[in-house]
C-alpha positions in Angstrom: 232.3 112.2 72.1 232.2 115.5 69.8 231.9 119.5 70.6 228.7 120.2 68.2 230.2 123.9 68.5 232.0 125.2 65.3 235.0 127.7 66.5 236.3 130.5 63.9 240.1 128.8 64.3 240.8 125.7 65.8 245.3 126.1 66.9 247.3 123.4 67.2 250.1 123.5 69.7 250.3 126.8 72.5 253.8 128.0 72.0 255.0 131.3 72.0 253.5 131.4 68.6 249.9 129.8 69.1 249.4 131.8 72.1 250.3 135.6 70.4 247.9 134.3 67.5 245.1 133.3 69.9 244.8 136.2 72.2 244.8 138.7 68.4 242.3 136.9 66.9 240.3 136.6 70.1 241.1 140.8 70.3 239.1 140.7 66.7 236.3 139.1 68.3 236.6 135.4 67.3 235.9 132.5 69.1 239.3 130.4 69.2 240.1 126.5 70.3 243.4 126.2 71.3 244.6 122.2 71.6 247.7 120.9 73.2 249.0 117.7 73.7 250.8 118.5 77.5 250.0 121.0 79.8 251.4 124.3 81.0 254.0 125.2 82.6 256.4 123.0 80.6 259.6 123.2 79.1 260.4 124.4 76.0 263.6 126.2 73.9 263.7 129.3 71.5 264.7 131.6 74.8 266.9 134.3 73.0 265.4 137.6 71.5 267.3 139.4 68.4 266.5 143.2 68.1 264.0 142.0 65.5 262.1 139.5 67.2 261.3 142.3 69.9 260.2 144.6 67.5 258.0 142.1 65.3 256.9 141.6 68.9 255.9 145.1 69.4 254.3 145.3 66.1 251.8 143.1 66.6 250.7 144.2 70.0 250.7 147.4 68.9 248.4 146.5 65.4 245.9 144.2 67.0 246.1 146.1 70.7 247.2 143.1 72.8 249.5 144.3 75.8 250.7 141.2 77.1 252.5 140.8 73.6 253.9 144.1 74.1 254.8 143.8 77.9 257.4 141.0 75.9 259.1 143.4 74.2 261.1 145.2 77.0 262.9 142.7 80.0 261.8 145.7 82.4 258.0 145.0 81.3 258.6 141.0 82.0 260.1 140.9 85.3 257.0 143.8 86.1 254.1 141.8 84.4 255.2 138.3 84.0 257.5 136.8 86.5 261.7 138.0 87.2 262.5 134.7 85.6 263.6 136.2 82.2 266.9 137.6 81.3 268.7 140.4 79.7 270.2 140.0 76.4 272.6 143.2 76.1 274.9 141.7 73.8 275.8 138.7 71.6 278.9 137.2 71.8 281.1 134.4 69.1 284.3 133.1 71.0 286.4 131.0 68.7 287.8 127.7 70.8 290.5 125.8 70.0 291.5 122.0 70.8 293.4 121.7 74.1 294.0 125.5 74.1 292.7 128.4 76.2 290.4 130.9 74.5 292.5 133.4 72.8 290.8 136.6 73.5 292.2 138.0 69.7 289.4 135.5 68.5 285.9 136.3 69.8 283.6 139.2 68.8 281.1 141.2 71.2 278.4 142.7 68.9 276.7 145.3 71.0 273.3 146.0 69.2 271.8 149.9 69.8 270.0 151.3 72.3 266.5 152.7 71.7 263.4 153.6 73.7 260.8 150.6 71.6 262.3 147.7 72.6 264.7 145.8 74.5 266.2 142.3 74.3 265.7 139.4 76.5 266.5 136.0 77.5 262.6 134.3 77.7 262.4 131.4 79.9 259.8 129.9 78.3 257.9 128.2 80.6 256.7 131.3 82.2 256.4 133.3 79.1 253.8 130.5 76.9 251.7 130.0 80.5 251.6 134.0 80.5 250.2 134.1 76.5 248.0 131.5 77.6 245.9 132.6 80.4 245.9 135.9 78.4 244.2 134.0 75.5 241.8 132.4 78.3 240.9 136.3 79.6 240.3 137.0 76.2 237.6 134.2 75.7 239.8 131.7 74.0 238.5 127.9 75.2 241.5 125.7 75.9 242.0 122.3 76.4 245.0 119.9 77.1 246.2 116.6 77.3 244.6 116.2 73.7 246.5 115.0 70.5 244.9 115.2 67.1 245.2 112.3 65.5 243.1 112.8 62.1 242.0 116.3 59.9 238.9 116.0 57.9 238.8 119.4 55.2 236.0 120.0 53.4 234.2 122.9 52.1 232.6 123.9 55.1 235.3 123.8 57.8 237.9 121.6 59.3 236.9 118.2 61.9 239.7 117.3 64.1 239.5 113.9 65.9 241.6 113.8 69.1 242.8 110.8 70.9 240.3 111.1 73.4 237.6 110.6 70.6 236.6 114.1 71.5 235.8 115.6 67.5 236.6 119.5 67.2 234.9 121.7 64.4 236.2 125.0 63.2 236.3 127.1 60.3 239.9 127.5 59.4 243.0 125.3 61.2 246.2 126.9 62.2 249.0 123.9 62.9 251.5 125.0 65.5 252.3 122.2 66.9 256.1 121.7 65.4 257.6 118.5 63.7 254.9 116.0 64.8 252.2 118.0 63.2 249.1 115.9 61.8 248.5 118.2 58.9 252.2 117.3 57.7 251.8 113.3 58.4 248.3 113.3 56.7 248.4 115.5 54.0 252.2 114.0 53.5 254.0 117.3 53.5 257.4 116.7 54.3 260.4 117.2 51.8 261.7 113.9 51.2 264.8 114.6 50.5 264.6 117.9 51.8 266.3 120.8 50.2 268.2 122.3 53.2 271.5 122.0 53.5 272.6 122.1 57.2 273.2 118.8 58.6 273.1 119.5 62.9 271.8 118.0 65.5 271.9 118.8 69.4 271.4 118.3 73.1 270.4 120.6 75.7 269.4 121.1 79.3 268.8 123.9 81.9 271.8 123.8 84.5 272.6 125.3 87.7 276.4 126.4 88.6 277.4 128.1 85.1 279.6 130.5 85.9 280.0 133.8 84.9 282.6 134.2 82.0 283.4 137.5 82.8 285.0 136.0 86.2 287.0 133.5 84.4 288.8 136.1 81.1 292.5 136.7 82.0 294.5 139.1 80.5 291.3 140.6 79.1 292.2 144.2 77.6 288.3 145.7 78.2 288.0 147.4 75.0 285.1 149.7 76.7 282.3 148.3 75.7 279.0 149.3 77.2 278.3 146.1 77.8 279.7 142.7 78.9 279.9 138.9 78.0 277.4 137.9 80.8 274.9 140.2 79.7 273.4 138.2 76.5 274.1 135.2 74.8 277.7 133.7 74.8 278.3 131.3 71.5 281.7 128.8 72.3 282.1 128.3 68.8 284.5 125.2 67.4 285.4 123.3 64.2 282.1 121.2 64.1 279.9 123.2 66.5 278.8 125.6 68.9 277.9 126.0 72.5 275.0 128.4 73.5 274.8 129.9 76.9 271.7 131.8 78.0 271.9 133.0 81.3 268.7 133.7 83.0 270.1 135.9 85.9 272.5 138.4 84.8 270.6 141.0 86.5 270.0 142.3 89.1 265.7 141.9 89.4 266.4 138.4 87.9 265.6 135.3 90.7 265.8 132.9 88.2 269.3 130.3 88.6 269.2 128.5 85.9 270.9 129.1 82.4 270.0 127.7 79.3 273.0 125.4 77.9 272.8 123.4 74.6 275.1 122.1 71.9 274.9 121.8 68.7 277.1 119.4 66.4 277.8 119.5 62.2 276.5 115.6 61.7 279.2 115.4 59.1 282.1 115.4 61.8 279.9 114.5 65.1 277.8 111.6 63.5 275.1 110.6 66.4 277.0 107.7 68.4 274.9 105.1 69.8 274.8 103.9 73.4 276.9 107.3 74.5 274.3 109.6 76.4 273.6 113.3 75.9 275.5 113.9 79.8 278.1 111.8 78.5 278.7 113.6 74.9 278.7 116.7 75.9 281.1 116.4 79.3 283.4 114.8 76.7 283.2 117.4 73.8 283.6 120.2 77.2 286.5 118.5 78.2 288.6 119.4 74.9 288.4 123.1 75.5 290.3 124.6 78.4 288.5 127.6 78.9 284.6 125.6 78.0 285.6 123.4 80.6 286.0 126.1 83.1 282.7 128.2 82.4 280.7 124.6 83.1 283.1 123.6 85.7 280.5 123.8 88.7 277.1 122.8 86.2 274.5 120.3 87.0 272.2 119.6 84.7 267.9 120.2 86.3 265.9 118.5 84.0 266.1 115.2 82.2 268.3 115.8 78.9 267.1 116.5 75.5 268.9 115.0 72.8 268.2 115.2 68.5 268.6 113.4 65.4 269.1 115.3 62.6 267.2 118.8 63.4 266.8 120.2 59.5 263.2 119.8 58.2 261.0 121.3 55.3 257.5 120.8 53.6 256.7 121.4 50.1 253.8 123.2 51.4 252.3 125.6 54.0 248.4 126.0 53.1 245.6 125.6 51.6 242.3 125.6 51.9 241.2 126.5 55.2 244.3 125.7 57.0 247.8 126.8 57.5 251.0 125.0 58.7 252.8 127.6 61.0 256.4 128.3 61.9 258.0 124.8 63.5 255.2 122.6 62.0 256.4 124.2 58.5 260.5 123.3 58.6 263.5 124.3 60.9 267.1 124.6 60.4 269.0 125.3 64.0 268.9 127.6 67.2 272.0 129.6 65.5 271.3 133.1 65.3 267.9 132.4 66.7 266.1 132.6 63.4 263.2 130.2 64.8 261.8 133.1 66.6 262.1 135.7 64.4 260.4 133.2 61.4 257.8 132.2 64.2 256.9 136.3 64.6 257.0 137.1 60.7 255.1 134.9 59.4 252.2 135.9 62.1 252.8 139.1 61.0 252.1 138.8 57.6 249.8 135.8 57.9 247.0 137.4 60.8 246.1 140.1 58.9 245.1 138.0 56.0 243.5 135.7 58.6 241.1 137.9 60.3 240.0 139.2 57.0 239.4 135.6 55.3 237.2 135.3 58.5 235.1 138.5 58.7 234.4 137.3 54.4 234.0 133.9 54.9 236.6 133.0 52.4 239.5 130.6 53.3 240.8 130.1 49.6 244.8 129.3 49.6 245.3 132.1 47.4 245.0 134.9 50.1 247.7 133.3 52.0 250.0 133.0 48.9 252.2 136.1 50.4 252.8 134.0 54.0 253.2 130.9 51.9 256.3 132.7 49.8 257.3 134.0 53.1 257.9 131.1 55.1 259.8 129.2 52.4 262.0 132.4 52.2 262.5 132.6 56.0 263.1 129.1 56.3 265.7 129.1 53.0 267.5 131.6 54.0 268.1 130.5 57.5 269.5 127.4 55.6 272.0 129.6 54.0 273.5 131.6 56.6 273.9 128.9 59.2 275.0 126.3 56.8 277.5 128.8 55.5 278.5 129.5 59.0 279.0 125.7 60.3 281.7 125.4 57.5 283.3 128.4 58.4 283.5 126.9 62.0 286.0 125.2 60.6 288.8 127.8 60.1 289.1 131.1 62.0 289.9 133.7 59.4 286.7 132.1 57.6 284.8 132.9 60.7 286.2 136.4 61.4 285.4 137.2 58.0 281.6 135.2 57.8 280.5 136.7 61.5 280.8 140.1 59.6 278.1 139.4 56.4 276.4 137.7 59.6 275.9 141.4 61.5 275.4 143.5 57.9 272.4 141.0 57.5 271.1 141.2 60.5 271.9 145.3 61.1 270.1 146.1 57.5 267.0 143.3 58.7 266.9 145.2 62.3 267.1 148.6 60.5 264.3 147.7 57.7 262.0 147.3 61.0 263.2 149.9 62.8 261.9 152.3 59.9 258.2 151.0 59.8 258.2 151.3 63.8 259.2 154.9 63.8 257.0 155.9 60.5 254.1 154.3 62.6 254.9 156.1 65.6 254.9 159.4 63.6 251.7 159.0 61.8 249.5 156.8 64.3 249.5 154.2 61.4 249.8 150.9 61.8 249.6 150.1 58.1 252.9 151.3 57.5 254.0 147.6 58.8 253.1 146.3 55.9 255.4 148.2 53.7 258.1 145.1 55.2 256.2 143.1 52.3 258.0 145.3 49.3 261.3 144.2 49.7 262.5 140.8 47.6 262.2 137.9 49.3 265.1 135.5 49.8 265.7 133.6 46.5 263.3 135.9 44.4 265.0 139.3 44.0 267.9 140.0 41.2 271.4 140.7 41.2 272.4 143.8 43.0 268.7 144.6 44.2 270.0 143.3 47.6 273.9 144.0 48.0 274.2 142.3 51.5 272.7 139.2 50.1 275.4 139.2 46.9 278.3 139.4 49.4 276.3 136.4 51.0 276.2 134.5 48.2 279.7 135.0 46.8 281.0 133.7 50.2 278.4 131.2 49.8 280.5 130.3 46.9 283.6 130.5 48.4 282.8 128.1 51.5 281.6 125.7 48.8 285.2 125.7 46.7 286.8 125.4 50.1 285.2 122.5 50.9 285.9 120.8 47.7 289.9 121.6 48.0 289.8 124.4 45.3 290.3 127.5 47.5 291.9 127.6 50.5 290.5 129.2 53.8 293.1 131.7 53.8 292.2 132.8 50.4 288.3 132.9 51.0 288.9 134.7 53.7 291.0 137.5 51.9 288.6 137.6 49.5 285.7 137.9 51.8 287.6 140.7 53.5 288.4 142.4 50.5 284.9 142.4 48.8 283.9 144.2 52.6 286.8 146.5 52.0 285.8 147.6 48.4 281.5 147.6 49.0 279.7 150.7 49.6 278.9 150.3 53.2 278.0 152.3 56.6 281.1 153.5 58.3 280.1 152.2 61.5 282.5 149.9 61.8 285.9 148.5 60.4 284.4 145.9 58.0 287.3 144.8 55.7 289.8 145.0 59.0 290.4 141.2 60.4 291.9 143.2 63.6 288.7 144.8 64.1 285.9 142.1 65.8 284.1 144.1 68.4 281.0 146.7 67.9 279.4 148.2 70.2 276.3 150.2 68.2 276.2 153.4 70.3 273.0 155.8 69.9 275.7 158.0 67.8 276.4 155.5 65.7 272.6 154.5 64.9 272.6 158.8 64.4 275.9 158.1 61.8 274.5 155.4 60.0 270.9 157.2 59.7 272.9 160.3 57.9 275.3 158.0 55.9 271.9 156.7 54.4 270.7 160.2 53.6 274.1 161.6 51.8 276.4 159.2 50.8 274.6 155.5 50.5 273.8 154.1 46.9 270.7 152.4 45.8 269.0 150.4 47.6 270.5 151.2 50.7 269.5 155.0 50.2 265.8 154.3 49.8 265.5 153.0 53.4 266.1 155.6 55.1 263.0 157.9 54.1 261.8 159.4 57.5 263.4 161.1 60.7 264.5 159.1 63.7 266.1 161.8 65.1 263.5 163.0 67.7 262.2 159.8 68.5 266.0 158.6 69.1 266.2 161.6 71.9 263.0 160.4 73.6 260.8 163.6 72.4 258.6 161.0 70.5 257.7 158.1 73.0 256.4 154.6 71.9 252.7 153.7 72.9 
């Protein structure tokens, strides 16, 4: 059997990813194929939103004028136009457990991120939220079908032949590969990194339980340091020496009718091996079981769905393109669900890479060179994941290592968020969506010099550090005083304590957005100075309003 029809694109795999990519190119007028191997609704992970996935989010509905990507960007907008199966992410919480000891409250940090009128964050059960991008891609024309596997490419100068595992054979003129670790572009054209280059060495197991109960209830002798927001309302990380838990509650509000939550764990491989013949159920009560106040939160959880349990989960391909196709996101590499960088990679690299898609289509040129910028990209994205989580599973291991890592963690991710932030509100001021490309001009990871990105040389001096710890030539005491003292003596924003160890919580009122904004215009150095170039101000009161 074969479809004598040749499509524009031909996407493999209808993720989160796929589907945003289908319904803009379908937007642009092109006729897309979208193939998947299962069927919709299914279960899938890569639930929690950063402030930057949302507002990569809103930058491409806004660019290519797709609302359903946009009505993703605010947890008000799902519960109204998807389904109230999605959560809210107000905060992201790191509690430090001990062996056999209850949670010492002196341990944990609640990062609070700000407050503005673009975007907010949300816990994305997924199920609901990829069957919603699909049957937006179907009302924009897109042909779907599922229950089909590729199982050969053909590339040649005229377009792309896929061969399914029906026998069905799909033409089209340029192949995007979604489809994660099992992709056929990787197995055929033998892409995989063998050895790879990353370092993190994790693997998990997951599941989608019932019961979890709501930490909040269970803190005692909790001094509320008035935050504007709790534990319950985001993502809870129960971190240990040699992993982490993640909680993603999928009801902590009050329009949410969804009971589940969202539980996984994740395990260094150099201290939790896999161990044959003990299952995931059985791994992860036992691992609960050590920590007094772990135990309690999953006290009253059952597990809903059959569990899900890894090898090793680090992957990487020595290449992402080339002519007339493109390896996308999970199909490319992955490192871990810490920090949620999967999404945020997933998002960025359609950013950069549908833009230089729908062009290559209107001039019929599909040459690897005009996806050279994307290429660079994802290998950046997916390096410098690598870094921060493989520098953040060895400071598992000691607590004043972790106090002082989680810090470079938040300046990292505030300066990323911020660097957005800018291009949203230029945009909003000047009716341009262009300005989204200016993102492109700063180094990417691995490729900029010394002192061109300050954050990143505090990163990679603790880098450093971790590394002499491990190999007995610092201790962790002394990396972390060191750590604390570089914060103490660099040039940063005084929105919070950064070289205090006493100091773990933040909660990023809209006055401390306004501080940080006139800290950048005064008193911050090169390069910090240079991003902060326009006037939030307004827009921060509501005067300017989003589209």
């Amino acid at each position: 059997m074969s479809d004598p029809k040749t499509y524009d694109v031909a996407i493999l795999g209808t993720g989160i990813g796929g589907g945003m990519l289908a319904c803009i190119l379908a937007r642009q007028g092109f006729d897309v194929l979208m193939l998947e191997k299962e069927a919709h609704p299914r279960f899938a992970v890569g639930e929690a939103l950063l402030p930057q996935s949302t507002m990569l989010m809103w930058m491409l509905g806004q660019r290519w004028d797709v609302p359903e990507i946009l009505h993703l960007t605010r947890t008000e907008s799902i519960t109204e136009h998807v389904a109230p199966s999605c959560g809210v992410k107000r905060i992201i919480g790191f509690l430090y457990h001990r062996d056999g000891q209850r949670q010492d409250h002196s341990e944990s940090h609640l990062l609070v991120p700000p407050v503005t009128p673009i975007t907010s964050e949300s816990h994305l059960f997924r199920q609901d939220i990829d069957l919603y991008l699909l049957n937006a891609a179907l009302r924009y024309g897109v042909t779907y079908r599922d229950h089909v596997e590729a199982v050969d490419v053909e590339i040649d100068p005229r377009g792309v032949e896929l061969t399914m595992n029906t026998g069905e054979r799909f033409r089209a003129r340029y192949l995007v590969d979604c489809s994660g670790y099992k992709s056929v572009l990787a197995r055929q054209l033998a892409l995989r990194e063998e050895p790879s280059r990353l370092r993190t060495q994790s693997r998990t197991l997951f599941n989608h339980f019932e019961g979890v109960k709501r930490y909040d209830d269970l803190l005692e002798d909790w001094e509320d340091p008035k935050l504007s927001a709790h534990w319950d309302e985001g993502t809870i990380h129960h971190v240990f020496d040699g992993g982490w838990f993640w909680v993603i509650p999928f009801n902590n509000h009050k329009d949410g009718q969804n009971p589940l939550c969202s539980v996984g764990l994740s395990l260094d491989m150099r201290k939790h091996p896999p161990r044959p013949g003990v299952s995931p159920e059985d791994e992860f009560r036992e691992i609960v079981s050590r920590f007094p106040s772990i135990a309690a939160h999953f006290a009253d959880a059952r597990a809903v769905r059959p569990w899900v349990s890894t090898g090793r989960l680090q992957y990487s391909s020595t290449s992402c393109c080339g002519d007339r196709w493109f390896l996308a996101a999970h199909a490319y590499g992955f490192i871990d669900a810490l920090y949620s960088r999967g999404l945020i990679t997933t998002l960025d690299v359609l950013r950069t890479l549908a833009p230089r898609l729908v062009e290559a289509l209107r001039d019929d040129d599909f040459s690897r060179e005009r996806f050279s910028f994307p290429e660079r990209q994802q290998a950046a994205l997916l390096d410098n994941a690598d870094q921060m989580v493989h520098c953040a599973y060895r400071a598992f291991g000691s607590y004043p290592v972790w106090n002082a890592w989680v810090r470079l963690w938040l300046l990292s991710t505030m300066f990323n968020d911020f660097r957005h932030f800018r291009v949203i509100v230029k945009s909003l001021e000047s009716g341009d969506t262009g300005v989204f490309d200016q993102l492109d001009q700063a180094p990417l990871h691995g490729e900029g010099k010394q002192g061109e990105n300050p954050v990143q040389d505090l990163i990679d001096a603790a880098d450093g550090m971790l590394t002499a710890v491990e190999a007995g030539a610092m201790t962790p005491e002394q990396a972390s005083e060191r750590i604390f003292e570089m914060l103490r003596q660099a040039p940063l924003p005084p929105v919070h304590a950064w070289g205090d160890p006493d100091q773990h919580h933040l909660d990023f009122l809209p006055e401390k957005l306004i501080g940080l904004i006139q800290w950048g215009r005064t008193v911050a150095p090169q390069p910090f100075g240079s991003m902060f170039d326009f006037s939030p101000e307004n827009y921060l009161r509501g005067e300017v309003q989003a589209a």
